[in-house]
mmCIF file of the C-alpha atoms, coordinates in Angstrom:
data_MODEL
# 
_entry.id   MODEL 
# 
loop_
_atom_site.group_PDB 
_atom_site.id 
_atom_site.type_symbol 
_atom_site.label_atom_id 
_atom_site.label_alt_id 
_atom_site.label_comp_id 
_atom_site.label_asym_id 
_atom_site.label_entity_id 
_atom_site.label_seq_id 
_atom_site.pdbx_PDB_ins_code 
_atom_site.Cartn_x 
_atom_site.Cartn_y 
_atom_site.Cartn_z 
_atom_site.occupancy 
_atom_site.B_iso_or_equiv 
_atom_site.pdbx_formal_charge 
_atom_site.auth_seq_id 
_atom_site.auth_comp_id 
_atom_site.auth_asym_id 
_atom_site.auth_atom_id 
_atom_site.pdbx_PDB_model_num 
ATOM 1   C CA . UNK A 1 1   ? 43.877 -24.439 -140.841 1.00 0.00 ? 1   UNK A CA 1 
ATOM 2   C CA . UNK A 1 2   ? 46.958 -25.729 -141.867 1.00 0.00 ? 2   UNK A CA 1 
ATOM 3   C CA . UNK A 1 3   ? 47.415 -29.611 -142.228 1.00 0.00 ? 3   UNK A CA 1 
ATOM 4   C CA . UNK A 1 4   ? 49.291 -31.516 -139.274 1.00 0.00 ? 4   UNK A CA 1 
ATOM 5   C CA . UNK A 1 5   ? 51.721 -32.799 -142.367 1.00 0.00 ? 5   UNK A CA 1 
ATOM 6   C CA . UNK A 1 6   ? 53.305 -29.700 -143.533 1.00 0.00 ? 6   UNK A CA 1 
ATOM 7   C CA . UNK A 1 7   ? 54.169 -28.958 -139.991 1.00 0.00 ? 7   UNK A CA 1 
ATOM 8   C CA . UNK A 1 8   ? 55.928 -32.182 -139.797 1.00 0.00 ? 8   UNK A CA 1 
ATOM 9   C CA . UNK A 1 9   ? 57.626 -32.201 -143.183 1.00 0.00 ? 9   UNK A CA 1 
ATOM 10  C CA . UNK A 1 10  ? 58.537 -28.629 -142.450 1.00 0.00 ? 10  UNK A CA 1 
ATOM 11  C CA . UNK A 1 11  ? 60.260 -30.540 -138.792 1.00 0.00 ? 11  UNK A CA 1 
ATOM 12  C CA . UNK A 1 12  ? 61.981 -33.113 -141.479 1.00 0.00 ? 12  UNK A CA 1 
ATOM 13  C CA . UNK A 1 13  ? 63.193 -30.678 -143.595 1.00 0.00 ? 13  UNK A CA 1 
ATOM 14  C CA . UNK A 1 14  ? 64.922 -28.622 -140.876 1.00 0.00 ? 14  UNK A CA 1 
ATOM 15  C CA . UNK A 1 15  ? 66.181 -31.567 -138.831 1.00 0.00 ? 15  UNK A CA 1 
ATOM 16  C CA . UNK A 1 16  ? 67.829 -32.862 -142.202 1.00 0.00 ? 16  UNK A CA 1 
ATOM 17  C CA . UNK A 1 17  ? 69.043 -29.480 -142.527 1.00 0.00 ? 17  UNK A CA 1 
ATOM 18  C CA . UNK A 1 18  ? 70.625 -29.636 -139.017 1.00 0.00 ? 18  UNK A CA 1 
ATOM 19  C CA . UNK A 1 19  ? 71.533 -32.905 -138.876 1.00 0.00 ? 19  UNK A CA 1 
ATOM 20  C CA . UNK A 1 20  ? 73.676 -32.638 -142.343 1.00 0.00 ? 20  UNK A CA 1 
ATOM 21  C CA . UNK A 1 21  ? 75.261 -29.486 -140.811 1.00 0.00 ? 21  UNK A CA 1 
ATOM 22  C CA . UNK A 1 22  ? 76.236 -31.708 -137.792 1.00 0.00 ? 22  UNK A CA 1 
ATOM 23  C CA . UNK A 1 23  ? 77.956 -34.141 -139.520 1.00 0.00 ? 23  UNK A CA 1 
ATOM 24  C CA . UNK A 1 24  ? 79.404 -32.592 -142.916 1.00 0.00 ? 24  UNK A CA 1 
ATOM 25  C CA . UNK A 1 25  ? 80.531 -29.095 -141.359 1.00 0.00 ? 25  UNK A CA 1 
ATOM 26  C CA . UNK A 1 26  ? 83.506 -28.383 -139.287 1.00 0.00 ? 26  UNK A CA 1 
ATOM 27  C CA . UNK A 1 27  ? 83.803 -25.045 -138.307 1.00 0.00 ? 27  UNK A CA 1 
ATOM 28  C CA . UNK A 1 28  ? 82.288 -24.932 -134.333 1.00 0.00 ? 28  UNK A CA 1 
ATOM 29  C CA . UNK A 1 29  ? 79.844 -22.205 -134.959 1.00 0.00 ? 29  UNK A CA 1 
ATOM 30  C CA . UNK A 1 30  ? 78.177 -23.531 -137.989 1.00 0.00 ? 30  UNK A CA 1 
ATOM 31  C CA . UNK A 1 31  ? 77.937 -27.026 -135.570 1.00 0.00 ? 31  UNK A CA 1 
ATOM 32  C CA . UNK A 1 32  ? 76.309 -24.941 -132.626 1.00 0.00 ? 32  UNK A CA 1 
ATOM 33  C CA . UNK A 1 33  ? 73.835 -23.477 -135.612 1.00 0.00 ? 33  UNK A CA 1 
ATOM 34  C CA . UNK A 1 34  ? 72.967 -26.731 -136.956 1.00 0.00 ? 34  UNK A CA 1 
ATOM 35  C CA . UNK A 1 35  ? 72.128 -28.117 -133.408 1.00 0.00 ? 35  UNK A CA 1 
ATOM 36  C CA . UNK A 1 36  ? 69.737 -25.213 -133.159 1.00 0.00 ? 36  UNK A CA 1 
ATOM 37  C CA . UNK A 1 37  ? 68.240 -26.096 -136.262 1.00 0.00 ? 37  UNK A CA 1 
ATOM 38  C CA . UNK A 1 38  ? 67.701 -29.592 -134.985 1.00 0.00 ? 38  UNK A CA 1 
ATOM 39  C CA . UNK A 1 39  ? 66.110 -28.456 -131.706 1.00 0.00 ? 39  UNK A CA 1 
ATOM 40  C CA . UNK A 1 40  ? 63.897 -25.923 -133.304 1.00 0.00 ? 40  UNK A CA 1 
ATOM 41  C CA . UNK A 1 41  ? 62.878 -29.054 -135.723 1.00 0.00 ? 41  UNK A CA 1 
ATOM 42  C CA . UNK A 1 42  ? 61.583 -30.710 -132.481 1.00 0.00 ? 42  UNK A CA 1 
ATOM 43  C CA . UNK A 1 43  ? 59.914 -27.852 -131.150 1.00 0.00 ? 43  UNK A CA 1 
ATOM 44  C CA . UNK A 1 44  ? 57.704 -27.294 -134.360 1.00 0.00 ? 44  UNK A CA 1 
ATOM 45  C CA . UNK A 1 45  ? 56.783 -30.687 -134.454 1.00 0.00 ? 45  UNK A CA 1 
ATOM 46  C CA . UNK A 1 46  ? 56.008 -30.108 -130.214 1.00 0.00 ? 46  UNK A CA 1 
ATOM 47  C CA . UNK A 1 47  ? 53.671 -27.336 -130.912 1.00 0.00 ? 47  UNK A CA 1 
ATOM 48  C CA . UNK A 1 48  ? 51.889 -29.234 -134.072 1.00 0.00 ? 48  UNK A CA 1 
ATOM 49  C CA . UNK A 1 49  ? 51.120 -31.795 -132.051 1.00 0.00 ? 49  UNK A CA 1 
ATOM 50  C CA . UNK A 1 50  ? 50.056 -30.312 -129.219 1.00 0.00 ? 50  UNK A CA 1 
ATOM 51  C CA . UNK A 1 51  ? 47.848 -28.077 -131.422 1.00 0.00 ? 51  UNK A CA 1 
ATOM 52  C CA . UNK A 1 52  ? 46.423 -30.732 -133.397 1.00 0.00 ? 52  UNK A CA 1 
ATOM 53  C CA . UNK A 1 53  ? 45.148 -32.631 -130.255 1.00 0.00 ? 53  UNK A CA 1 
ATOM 54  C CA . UNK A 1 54  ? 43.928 -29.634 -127.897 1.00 0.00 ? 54  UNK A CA 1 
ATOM 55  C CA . UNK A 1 55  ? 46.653 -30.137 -125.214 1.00 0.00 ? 55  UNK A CA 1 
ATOM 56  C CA . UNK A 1 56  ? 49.100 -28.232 -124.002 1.00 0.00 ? 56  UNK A CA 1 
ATOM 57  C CA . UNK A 1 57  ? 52.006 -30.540 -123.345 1.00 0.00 ? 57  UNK A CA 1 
ATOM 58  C CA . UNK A 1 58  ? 53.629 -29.682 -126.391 1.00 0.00 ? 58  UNK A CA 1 
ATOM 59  C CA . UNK A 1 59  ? 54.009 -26.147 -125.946 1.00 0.00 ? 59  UNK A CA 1 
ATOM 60  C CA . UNK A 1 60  ? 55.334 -26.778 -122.101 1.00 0.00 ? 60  UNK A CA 1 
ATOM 61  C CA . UNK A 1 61  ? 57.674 -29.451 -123.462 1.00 0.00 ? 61  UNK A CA 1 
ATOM 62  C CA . UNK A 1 62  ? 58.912 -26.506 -126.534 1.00 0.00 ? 62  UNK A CA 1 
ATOM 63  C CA . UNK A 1 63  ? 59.181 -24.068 -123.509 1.00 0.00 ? 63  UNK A CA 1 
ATOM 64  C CA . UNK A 1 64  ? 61.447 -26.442 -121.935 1.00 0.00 ? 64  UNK A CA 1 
ATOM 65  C CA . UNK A 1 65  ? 63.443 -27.015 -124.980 1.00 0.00 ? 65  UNK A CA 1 
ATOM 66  C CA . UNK A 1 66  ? 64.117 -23.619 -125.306 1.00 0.00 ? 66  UNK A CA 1 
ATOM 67  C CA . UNK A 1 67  ? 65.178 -22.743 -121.560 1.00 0.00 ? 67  UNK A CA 1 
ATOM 68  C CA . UNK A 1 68  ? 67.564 -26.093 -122.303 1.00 0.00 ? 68  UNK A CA 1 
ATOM 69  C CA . UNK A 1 69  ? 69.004 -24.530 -125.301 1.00 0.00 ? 69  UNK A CA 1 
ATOM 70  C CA . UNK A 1 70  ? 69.487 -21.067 -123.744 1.00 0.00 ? 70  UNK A CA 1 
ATOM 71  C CA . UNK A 1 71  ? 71.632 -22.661 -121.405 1.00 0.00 ? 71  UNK A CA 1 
ATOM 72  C CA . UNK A 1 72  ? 73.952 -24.798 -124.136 1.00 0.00 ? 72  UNK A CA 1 
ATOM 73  C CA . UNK A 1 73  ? 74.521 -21.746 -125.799 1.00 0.00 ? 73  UNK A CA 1 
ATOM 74  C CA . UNK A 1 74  ? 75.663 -19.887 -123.061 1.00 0.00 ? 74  UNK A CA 1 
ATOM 75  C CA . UNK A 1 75  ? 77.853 -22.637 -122.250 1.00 0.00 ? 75  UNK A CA 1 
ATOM 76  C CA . UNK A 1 76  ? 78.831 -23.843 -125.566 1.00 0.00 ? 76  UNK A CA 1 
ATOM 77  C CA . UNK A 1 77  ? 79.781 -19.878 -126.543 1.00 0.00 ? 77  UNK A CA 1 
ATOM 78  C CA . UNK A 1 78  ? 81.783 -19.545 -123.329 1.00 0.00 ? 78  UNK A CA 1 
ATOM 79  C CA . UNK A 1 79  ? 84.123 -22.902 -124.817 1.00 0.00 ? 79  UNK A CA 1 
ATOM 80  C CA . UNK A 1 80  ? 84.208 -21.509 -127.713 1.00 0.00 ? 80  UNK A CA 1 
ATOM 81  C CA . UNK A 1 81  ? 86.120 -18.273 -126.400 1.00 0.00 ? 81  UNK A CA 1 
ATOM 82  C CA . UNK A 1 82  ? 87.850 -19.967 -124.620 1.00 0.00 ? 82  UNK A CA 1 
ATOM 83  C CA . UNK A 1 83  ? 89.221 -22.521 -127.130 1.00 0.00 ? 83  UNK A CA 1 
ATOM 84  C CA . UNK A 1 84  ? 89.861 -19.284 -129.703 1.00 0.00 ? 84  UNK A CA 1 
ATOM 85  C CA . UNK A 1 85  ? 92.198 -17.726 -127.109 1.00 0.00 ? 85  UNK A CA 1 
ATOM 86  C CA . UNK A 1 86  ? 94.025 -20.753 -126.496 1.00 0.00 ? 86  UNK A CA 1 
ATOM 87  C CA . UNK A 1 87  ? 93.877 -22.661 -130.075 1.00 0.00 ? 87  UNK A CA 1 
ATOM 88  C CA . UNK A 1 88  ? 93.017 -19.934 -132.382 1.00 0.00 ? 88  UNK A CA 1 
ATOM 89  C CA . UNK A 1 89  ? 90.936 -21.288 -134.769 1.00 0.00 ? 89  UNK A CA 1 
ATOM 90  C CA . UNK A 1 90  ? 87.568 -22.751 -135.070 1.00 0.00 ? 90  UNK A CA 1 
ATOM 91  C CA . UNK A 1 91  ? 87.269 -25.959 -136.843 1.00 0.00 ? 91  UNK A CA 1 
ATOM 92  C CA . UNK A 1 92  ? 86.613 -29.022 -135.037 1.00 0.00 ? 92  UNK A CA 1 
ATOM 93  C CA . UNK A 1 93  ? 89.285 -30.750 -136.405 1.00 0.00 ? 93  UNK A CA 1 
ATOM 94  C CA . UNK A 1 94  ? 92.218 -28.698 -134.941 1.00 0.00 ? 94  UNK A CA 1 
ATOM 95  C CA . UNK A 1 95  ? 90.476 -29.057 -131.666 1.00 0.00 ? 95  UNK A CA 1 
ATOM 96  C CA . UNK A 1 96  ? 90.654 -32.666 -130.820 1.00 0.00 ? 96  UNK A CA 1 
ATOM 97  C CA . UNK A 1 97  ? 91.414 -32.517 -127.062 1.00 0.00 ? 97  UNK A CA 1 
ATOM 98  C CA . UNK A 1 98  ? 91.012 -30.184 -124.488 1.00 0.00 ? 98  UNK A CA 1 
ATOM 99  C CA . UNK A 1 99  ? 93.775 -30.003 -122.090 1.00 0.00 ? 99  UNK A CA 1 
ATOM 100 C CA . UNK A 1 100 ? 94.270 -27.956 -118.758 1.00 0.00 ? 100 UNK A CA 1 
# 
């Protein structure tokens, strides 16, 4: 059986991963990925936890966080086309406001 600490260093390393590409990226796509990474981060540690004290609260709560990201990226994708036909581009920094 794996040990409850490589599960949760293997959660650090990603949510360091994600939360770098958060803050130090700036094209809107490699921002959506990173927040991925972040939530996936969460959902490993979810599942460890869950497994490591017989209960299955953290793989309902990882379910959940996965329907919840489903529906950002279907939203987050649908601004994203939308700001590409209006703005074309992608970085965050040309797209500072959104106006109607």
């Amino acid at each position: 059986m794996v040990p409850l600490s490589w599960y949760i260093l293997l959660g650090v390393i990603l949510f360091v991963i994600g939360a770098a590409g958060v803050l130090l990226r700036r094209n809107i796509l490699v921002v959506l990925m990173s927040l991925e990474l972040l939530l996936n981060s969460v959902n490993i540690n979810f599942v460890a936890f869950g497994r490591i004290y017989d209960d299955f609260r953290g793989q309902i709560f990882a379910i959940f966080v996965i329907a919840i990201t489903a529906a950002e990226v279907a939203v987050a994708l649908g601004i994203v086309v939308a700001l590409v036909r209006n703005k074309s581009t992608l970085k965050v920094d040309d797209v500072t406001m959104m106006k109607g």
